[in-house]
The first five atom37 places (N, CA, C, CB, O) and aatype in JSON, in Angstrom:
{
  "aatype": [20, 20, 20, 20, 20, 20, 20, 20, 20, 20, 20, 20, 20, 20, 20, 20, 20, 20, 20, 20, 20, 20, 20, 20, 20, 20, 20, 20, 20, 20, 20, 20, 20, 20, 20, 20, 20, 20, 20, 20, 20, 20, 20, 20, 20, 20, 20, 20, 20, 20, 20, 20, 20, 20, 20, 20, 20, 20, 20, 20, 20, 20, 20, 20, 20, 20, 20, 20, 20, 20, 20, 20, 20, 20, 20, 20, 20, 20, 20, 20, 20, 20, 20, 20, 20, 20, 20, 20, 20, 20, 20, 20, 20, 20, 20, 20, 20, 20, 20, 20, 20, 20, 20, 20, 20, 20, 20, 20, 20, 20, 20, 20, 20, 20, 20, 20, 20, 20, 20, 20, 20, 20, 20, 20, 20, 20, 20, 20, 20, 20, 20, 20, 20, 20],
  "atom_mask": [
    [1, 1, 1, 1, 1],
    [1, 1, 1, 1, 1],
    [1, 1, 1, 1, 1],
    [1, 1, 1, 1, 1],
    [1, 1, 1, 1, 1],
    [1, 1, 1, 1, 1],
    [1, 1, 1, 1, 1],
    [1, 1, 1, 1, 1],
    [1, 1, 1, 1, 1],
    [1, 1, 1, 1, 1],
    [1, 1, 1, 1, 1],
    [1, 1, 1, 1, 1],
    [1, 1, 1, 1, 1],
    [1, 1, 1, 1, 1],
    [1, 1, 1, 1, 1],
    [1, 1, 1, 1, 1],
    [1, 1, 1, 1, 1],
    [1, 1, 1, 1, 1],
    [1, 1, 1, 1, 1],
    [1, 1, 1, 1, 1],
    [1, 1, 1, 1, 1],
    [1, 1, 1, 1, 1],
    [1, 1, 1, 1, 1],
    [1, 1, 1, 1, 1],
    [1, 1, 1, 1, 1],
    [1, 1, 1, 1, 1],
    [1, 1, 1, 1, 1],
    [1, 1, 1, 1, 1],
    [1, 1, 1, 1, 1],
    [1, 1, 1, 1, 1],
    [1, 1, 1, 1, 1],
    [1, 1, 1, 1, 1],
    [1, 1, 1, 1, 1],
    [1, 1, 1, 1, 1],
    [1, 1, 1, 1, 1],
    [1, 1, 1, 1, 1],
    [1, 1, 1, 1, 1],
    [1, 1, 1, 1, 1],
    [1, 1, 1, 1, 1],
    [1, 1, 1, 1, 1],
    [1, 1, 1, 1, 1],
    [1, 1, 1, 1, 1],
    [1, 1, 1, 1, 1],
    [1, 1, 1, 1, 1],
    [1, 1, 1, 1, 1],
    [1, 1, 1, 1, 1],
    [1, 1, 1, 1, 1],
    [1, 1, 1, 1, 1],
    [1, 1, 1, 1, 1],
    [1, 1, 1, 1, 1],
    [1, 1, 1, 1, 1],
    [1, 1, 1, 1, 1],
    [1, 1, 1, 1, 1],
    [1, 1, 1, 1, 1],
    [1, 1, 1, 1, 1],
    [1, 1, 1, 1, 1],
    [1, 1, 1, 1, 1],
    [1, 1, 1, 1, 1],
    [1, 1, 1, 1, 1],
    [1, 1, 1, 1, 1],
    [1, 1, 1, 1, 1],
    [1, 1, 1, 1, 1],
    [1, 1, 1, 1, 1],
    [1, 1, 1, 1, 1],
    [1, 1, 1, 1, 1],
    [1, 1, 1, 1, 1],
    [1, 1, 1, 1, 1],
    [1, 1, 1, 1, 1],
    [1, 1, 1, 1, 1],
    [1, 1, 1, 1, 1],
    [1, 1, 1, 1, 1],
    [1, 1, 1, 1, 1],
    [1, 1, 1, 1, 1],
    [1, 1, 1, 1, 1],
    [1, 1, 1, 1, 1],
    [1, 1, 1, 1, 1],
    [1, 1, 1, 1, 1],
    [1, 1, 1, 1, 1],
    [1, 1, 1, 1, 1],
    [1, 1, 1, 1, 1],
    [1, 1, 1, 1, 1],
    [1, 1, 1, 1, 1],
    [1, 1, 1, 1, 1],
    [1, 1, 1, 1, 1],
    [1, 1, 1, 1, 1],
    [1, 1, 1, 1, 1],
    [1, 1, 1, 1, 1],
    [1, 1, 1, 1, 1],
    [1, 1, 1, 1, 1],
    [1, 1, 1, 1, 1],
    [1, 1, 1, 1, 1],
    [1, 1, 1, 1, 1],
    [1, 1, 1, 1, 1],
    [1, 1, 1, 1, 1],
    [1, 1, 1, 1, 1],
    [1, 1, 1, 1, 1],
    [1, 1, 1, 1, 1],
    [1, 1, 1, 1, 1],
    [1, 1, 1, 1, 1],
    [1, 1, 1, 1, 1],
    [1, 1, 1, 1, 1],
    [1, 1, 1, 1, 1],
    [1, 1, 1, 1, 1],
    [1, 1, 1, 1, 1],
    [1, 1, 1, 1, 1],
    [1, 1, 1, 1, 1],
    [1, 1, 1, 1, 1],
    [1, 1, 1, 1, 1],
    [1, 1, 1, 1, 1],
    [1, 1, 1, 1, 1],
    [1, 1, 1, 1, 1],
    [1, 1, 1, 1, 1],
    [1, 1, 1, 1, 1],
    [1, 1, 1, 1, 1],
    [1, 1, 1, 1, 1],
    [1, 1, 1, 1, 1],
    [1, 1, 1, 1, 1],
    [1, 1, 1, 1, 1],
    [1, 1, 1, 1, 1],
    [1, 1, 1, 1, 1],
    [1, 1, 1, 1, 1],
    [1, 1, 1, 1, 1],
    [1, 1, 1, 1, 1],
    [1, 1, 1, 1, 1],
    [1, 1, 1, 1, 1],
    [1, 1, 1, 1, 1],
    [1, 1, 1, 1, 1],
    [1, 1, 1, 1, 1],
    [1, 1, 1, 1, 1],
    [1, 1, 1, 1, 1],
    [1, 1, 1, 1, 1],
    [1, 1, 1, 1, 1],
    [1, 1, 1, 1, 1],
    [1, 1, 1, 1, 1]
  ],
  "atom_positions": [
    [[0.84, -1.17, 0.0], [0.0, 0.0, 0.0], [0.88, 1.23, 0.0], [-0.96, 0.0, 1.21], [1.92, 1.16, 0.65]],
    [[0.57, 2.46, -0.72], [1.16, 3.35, -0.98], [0.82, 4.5, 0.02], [0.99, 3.51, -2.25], [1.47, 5.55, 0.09]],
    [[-0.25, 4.18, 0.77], [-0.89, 5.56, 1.51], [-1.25, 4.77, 2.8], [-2.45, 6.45, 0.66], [-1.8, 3.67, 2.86]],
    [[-0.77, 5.66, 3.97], [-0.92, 4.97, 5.49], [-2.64, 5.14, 5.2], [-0.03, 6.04, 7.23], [-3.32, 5.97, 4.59]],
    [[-2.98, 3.69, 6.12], [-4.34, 3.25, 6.32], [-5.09, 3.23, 7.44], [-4.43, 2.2, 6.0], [-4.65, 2.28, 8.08]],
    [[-6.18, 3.87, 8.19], [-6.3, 3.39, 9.39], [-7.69, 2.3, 8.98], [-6.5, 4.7, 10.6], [-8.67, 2.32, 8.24]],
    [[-7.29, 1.69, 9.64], [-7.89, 0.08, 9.58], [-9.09, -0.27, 11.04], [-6.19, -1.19, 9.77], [-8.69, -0.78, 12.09]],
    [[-10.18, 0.02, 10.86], [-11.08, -0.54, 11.76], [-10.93, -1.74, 12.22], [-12.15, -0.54, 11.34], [-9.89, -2.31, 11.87]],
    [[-12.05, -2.61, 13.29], [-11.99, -3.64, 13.62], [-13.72, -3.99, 12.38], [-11.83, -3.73, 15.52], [-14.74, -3.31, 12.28]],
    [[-13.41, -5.05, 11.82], [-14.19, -5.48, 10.81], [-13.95, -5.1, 9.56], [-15.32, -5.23, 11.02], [-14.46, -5.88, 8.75]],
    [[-13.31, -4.08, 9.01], [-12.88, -3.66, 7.85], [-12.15, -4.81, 7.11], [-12.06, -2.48, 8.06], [-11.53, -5.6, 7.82]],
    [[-12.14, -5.02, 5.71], [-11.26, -6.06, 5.01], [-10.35, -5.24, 3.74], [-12.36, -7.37, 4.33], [-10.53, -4.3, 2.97]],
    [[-9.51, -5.98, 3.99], [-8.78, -5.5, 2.51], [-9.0, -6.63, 1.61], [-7.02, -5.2, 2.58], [-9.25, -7.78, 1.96]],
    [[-8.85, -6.08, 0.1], [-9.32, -7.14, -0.97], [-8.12, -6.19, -1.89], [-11.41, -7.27, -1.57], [-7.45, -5.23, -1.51]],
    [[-8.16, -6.92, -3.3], [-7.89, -6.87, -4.28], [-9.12, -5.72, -5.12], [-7.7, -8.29, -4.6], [-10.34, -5.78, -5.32]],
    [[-8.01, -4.73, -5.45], [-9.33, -3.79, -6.27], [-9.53, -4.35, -7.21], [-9.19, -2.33, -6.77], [-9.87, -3.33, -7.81]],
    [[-9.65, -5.2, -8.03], [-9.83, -6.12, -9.04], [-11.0, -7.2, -8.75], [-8.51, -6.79, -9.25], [-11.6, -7.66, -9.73]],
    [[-11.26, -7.5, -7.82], [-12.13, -8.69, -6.9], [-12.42, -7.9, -5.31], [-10.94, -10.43, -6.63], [-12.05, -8.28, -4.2]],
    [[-13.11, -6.86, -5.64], [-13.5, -5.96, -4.16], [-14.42, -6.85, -3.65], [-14.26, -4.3, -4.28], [-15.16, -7.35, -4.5]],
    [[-14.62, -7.26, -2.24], [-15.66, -7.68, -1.63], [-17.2, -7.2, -1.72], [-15.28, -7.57, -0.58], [-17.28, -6.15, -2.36]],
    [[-18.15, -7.57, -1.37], [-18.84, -6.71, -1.5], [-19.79, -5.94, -0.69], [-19.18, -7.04, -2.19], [-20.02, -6.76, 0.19]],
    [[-20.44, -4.98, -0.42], [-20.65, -4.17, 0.72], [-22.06, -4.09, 0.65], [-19.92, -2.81, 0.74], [-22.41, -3.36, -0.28]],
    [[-22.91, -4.54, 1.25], [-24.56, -4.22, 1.81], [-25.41, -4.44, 2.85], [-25.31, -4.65, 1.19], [-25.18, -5.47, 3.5]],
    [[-26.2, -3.86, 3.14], [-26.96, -4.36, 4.36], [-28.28, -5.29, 4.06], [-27.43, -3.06, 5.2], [-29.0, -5.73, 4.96]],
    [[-28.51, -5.55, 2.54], [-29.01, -7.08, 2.42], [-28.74, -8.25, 1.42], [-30.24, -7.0, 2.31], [-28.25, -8.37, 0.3]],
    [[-29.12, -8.83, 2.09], [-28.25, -10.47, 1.59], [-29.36, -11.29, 1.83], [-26.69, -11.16, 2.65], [-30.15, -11.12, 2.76]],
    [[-29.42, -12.44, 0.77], [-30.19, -14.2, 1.35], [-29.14, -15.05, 1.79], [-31.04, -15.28, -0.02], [-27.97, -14.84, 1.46]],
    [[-29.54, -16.18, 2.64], [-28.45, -16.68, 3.08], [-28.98, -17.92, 3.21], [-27.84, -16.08, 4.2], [-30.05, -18.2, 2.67]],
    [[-28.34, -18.74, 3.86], [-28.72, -20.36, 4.06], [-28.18, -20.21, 5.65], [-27.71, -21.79, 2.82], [-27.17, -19.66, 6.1]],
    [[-29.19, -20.87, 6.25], [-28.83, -20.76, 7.97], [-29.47, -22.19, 8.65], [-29.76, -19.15, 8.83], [-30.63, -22.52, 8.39]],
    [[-28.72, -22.91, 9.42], [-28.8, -23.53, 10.35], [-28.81, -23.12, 11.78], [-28.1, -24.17, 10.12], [-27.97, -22.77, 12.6]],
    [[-30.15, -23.32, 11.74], [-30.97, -22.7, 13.37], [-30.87, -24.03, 14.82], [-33.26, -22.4, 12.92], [-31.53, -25.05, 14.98]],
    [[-29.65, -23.35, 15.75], [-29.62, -24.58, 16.41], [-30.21, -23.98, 17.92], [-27.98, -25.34, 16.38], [-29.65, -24.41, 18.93]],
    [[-31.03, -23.27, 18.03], [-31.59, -22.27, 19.28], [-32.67, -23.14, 19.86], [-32.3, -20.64, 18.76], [-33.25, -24.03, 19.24]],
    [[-32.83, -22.88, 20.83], [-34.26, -23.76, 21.94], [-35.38, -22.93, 21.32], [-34.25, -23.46, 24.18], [-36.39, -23.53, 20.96]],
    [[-35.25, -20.94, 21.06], [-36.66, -20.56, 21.31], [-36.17, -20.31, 19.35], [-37.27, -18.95, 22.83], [-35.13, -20.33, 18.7]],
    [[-37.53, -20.09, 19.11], [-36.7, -19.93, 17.34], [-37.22, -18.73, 16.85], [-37.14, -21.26, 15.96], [-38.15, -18.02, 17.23]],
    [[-36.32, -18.63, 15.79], [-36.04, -17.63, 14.74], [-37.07, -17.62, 14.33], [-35.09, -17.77, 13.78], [-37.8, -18.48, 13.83]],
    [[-37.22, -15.65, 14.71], [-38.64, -15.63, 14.28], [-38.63, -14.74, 13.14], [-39.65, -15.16, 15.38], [-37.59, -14.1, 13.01]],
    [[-39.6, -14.54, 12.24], [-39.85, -13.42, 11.3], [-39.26, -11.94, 12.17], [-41.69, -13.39, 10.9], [-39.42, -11.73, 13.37]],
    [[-38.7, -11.2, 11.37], [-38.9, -9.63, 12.31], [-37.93, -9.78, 13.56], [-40.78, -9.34, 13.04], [-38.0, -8.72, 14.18]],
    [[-37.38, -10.33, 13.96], [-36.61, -11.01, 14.81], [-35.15, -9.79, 15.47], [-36.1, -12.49, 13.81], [-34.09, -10.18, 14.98]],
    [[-35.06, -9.32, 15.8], [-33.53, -8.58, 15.92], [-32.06, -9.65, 16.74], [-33.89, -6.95, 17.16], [-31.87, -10.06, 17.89]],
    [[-31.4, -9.76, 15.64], [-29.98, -10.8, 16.59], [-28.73, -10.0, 16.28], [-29.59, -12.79, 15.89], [-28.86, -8.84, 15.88]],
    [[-27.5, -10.54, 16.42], [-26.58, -10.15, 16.76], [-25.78, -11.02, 15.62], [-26.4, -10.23, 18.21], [-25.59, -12.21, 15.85]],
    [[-25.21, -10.3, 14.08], [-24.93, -11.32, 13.46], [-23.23, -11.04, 13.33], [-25.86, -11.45, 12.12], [-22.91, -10.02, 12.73]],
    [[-22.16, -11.91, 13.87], [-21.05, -12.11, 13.49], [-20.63, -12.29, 11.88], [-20.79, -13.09, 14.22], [-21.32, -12.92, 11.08]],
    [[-19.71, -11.79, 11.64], [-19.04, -11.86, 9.97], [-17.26, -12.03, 10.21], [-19.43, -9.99, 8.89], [-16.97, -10.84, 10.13]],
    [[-16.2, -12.6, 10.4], [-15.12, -12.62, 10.51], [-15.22, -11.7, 11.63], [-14.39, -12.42, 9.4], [-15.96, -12.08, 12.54]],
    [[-14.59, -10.47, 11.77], [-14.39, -9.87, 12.86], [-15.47, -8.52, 13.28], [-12.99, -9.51, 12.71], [-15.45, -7.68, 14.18]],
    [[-16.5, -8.87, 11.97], [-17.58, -7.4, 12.48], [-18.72, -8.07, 13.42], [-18.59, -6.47, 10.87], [-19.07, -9.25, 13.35]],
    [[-19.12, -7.3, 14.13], [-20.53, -8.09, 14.94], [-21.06, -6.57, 14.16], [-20.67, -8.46, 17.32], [-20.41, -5.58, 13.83]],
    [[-22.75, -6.94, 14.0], [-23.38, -5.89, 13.53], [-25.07, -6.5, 13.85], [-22.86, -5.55, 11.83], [-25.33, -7.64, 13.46]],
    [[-25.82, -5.95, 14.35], [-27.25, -5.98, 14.68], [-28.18, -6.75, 13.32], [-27.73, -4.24, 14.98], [-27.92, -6.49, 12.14]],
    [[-28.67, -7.19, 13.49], [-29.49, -7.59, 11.86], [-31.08, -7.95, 11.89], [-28.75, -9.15, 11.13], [-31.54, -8.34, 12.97]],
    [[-31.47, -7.89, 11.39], [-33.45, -8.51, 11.18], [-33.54, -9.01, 10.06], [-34.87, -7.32, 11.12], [-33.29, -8.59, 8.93]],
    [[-34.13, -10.52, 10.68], [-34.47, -11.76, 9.56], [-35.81, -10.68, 8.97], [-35.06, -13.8, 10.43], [-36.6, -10.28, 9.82]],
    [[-35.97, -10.33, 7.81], [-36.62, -9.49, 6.92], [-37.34, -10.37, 6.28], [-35.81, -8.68, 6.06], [-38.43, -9.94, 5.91]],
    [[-37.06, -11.73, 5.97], [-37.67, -12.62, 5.4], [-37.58, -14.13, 5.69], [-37.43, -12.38, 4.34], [-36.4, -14.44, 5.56]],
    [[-38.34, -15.23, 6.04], [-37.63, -16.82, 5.78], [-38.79, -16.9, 4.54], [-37.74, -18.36, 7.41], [-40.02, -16.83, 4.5]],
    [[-37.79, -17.08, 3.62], [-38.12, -17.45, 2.16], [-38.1, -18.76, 2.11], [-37.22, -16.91, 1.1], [-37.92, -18.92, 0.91]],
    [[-38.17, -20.27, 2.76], [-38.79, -21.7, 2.91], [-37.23, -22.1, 3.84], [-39.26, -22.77, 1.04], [-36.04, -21.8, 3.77]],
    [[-38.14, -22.99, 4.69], [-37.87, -23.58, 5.44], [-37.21, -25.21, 5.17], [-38.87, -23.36, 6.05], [-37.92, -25.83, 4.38]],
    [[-36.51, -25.67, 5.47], [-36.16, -27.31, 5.14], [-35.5, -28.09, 5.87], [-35.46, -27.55, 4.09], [-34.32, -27.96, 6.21]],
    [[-36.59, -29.34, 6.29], [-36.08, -30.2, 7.12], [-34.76, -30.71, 7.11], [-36.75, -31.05, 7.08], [-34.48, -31.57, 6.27]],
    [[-34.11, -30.42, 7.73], [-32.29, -31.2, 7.8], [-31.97, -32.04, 7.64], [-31.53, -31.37, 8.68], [-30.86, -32.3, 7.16]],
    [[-33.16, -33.11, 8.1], [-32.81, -34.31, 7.94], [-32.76, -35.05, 6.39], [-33.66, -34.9, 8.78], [-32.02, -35.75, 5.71]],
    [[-33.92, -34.44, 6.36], [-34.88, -35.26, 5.02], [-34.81, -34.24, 3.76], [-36.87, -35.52, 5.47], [-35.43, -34.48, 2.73]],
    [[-34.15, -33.28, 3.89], [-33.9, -31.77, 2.92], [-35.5, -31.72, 2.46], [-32.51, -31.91, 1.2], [-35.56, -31.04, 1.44]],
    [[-36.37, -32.04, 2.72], [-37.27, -31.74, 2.19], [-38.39, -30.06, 2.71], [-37.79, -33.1, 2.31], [-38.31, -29.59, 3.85]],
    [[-38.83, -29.77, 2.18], [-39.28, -28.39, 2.16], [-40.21, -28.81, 3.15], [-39.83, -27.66, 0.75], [-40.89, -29.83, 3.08]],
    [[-40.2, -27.83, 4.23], [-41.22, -28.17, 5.25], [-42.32, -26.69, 4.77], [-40.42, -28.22, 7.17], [-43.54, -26.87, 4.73]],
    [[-41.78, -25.47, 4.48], [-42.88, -24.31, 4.56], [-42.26, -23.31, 3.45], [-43.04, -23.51, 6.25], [-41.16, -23.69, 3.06]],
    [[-42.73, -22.14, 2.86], [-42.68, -21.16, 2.14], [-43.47, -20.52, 2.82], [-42.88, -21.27, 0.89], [-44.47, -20.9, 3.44]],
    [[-42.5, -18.42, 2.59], [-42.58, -17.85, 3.42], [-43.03, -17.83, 4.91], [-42.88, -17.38, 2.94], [-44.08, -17.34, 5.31]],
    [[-42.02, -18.49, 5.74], [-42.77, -19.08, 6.88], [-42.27, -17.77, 7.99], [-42.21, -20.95, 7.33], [-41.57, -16.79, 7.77]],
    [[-42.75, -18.11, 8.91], [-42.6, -16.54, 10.19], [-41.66, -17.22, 11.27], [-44.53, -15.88, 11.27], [-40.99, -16.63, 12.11]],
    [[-41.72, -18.16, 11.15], [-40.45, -18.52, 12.37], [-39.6, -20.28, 11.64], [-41.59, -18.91, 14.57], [-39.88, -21.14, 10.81]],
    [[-38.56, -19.99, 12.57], [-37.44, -21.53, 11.98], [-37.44, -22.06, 13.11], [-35.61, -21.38, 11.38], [-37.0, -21.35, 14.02]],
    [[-37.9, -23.43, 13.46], [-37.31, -24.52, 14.87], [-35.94, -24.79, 14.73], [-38.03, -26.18, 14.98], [-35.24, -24.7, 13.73]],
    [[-35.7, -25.09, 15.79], [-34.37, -25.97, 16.35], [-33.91, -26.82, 15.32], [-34.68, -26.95, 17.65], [-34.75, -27.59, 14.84]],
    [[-32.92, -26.85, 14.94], [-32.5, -28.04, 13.79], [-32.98, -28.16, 12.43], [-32.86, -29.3, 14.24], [-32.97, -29.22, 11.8]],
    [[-33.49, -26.81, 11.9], [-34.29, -26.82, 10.91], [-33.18, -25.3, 10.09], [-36.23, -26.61, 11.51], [-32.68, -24.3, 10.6]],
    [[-33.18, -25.82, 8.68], [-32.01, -24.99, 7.78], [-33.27, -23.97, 6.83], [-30.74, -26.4, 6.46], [-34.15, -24.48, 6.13]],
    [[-33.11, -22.64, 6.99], [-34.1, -22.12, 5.95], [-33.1, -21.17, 5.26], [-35.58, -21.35, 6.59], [-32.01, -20.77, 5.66]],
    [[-33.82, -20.88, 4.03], [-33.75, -19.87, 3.32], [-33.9, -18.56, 3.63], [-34.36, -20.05, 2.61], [-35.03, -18.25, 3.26]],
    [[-33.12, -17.22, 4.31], [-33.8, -16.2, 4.73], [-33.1, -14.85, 3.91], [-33.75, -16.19, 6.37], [-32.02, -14.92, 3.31]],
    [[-33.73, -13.9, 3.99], [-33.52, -12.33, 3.89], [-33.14, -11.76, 5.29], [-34.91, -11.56, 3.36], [-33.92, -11.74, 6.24]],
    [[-31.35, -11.09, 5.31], [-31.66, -10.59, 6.26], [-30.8, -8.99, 6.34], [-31.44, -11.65, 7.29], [-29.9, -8.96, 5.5]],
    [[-30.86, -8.17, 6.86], [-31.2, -6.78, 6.44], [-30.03, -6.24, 8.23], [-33.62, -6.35, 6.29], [-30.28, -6.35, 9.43]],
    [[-29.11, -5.84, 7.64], [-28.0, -5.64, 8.81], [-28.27, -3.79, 8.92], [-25.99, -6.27, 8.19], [-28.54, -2.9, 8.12]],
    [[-28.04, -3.88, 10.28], [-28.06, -1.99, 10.95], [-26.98, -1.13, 9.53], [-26.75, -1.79, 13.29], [-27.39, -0.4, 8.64]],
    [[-25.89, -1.48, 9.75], [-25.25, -0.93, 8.58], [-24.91, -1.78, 7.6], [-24.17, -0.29, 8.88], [-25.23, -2.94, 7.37]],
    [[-24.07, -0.86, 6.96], [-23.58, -1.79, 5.42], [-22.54, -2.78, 6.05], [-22.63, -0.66, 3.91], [-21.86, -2.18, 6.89]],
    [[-22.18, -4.19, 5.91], [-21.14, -5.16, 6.09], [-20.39, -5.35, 4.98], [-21.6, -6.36, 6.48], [-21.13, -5.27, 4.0]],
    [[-19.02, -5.61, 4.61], [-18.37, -6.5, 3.73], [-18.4, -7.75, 4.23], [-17.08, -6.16, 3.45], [-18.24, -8.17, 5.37]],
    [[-18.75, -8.5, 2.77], [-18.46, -10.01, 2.55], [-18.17, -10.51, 1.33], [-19.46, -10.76, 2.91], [-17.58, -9.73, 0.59]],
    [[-18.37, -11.44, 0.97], [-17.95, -12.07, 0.03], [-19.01, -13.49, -0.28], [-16.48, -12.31, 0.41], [-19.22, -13.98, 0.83]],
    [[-19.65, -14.23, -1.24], [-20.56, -15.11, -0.96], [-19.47, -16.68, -0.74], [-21.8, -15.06, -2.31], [-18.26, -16.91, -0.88]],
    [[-20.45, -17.34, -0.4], [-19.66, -18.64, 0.22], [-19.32, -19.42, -1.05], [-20.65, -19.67, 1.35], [-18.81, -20.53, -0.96]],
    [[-19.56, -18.89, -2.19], [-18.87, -20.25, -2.82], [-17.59, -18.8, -4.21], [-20.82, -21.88, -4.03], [-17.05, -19.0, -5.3]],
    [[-17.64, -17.81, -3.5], [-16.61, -17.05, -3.99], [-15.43, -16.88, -2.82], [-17.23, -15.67, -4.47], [-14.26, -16.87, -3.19]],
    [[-15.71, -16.77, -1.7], [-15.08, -16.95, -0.34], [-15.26, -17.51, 0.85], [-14.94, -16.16, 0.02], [-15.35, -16.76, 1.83]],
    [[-15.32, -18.48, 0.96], [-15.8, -19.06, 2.41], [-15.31, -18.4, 3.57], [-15.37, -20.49, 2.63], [-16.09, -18.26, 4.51]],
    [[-14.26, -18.01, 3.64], [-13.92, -17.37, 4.92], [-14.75, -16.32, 5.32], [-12.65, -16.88, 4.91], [-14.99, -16.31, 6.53]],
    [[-15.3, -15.33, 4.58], [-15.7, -13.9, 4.25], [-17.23, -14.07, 3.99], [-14.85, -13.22, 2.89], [-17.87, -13.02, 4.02]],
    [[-17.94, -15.26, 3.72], [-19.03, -15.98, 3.47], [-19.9, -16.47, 4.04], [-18.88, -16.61, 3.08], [-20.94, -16.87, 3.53]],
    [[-19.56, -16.51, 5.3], [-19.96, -17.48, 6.51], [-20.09, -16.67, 7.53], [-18.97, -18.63, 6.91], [-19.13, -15.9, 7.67]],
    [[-21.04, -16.56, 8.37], [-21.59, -15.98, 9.77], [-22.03, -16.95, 10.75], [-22.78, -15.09, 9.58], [-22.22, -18.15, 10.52]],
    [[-22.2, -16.28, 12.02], [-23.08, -17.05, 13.23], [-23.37, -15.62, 13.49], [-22.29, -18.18, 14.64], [-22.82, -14.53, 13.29]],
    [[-25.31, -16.4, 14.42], [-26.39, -15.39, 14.55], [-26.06, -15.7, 15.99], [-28.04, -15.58, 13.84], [-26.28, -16.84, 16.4]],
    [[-25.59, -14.83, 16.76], [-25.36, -14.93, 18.74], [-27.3, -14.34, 18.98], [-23.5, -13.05, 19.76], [-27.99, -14.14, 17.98]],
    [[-27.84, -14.17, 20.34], [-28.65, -14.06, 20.44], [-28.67, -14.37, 22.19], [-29.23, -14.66, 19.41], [-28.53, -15.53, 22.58]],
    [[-28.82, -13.44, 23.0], [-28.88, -13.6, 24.39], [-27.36, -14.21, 24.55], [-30.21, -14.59, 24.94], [-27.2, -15.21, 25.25]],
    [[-26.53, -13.74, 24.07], [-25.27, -13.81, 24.11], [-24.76, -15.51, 23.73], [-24.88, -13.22, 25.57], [-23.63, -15.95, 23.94]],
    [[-25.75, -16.19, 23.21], [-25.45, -17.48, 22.84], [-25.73, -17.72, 21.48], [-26.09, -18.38, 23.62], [-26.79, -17.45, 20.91]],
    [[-24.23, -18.52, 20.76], [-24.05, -18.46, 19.17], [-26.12, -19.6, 19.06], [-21.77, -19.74, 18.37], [-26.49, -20.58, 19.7]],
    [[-26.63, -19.04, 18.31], [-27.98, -19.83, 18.09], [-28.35, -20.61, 16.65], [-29.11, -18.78, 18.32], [-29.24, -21.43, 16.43]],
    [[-27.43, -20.08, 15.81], [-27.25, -20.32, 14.25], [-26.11, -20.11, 13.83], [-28.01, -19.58, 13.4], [-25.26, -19.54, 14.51]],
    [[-25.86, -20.59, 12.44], [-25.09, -20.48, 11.47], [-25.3, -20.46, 10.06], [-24.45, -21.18, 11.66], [-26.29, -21.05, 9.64]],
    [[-24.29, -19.68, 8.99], [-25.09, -19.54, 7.98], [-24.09, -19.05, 6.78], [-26.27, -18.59, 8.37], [-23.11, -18.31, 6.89]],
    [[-24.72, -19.76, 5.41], [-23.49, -18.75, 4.34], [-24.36, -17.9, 3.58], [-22.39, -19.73, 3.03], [-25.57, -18.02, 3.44]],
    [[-23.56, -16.98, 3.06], [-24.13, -15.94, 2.42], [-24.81, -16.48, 0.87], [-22.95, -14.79, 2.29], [-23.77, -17.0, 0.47]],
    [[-25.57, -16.68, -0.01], [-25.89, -16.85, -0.92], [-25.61, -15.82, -2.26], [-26.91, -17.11, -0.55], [-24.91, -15.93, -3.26]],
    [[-26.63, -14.63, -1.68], [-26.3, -13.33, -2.78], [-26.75, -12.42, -2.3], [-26.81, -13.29, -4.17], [-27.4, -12.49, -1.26]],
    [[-26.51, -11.25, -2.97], [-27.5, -9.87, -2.15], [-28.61, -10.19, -2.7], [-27.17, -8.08, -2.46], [-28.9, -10.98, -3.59]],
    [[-29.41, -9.19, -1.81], [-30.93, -9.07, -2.13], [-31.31, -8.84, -3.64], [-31.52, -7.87, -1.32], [-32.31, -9.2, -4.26]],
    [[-29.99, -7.99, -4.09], [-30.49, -6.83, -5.78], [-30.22, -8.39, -6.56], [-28.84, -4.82, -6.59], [-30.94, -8.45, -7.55]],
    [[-29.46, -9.55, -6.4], [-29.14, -10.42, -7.42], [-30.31, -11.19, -7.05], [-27.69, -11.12, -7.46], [-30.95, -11.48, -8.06]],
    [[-30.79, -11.6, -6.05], [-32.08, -12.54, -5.38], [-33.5, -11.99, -6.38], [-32.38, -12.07, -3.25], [-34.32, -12.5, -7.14]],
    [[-33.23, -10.84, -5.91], [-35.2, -10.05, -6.54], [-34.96, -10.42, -8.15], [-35.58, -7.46, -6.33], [-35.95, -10.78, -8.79]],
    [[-33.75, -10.35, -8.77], [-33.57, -10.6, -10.15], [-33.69, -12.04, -10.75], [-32.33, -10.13, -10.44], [-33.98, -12.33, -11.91]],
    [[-33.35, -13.06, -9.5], [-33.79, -14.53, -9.44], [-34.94, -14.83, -9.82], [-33.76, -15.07, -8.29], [-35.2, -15.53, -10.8]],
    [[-35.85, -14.23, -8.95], [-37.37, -14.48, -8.74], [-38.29, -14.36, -10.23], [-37.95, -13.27, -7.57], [-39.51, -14.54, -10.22]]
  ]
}
């Protein structure tokens, strides 16, 4: 680097060629391992490498049994214990990441919640590439 940097705690450096990418929404794939569950509208505490940042499940876009991968619900309002859904979720500020099958390290979160990790989860895509899915 050519120019002194001051460097936050959560900030990443990348390649300006392959910049990470920066938003406050994303779909993701999450494994819900909590007693009380993930509800629609929900406020948690979502870890990213070294940022913690506030977040709201904005959406569970279907739900699927773990065991049996089979689809238990579409648009559903809450996720049980041991159950992997599809969600929208919408962070206080903008985060860098990277999606999990472009970076796993940078890709991957846990949802804390009453100060206990309750989920886990990789990033899929932002919201703007998701709505273009549909």
């Amino acid at each position: 680097m050519e120019d002194q940097t001051f460097i936050e705690r959560g900030d990443i450096g990348c390649d300006p060629a392959r910049p990470a990418q920066v938003a406050d929404h994303f779909t993701a794939n999450l494994f819900w391992m909590g007693q009380k569950h993930l509800q629609k509208g929900g406020r948690y505490l979502l870890k990213l490498a070294t940022q913690e940042v506030e977040c709201l499940v904005q959406s569970i876009v279907k739900v699927i049994n773990s065991s049996t991968l089979e689809e238990i619900s579409r648009n559903a309002h809450e996720v049980a214990k041991n159950e992997v859904a599809e969600v929208i979720l919408t962070t206080k500020k903008p985060i860098a990441f990277d999606t999990f099958d472009a970076v796993p390290e940078t890709g991957r979160f846990v949802i804390v919640h009453e100060h206990d990790v309750r989920g886990g989860g990789i990033i899929q895509k932002t919201v703007q590439e998701y709505g273009a899915a549909i």
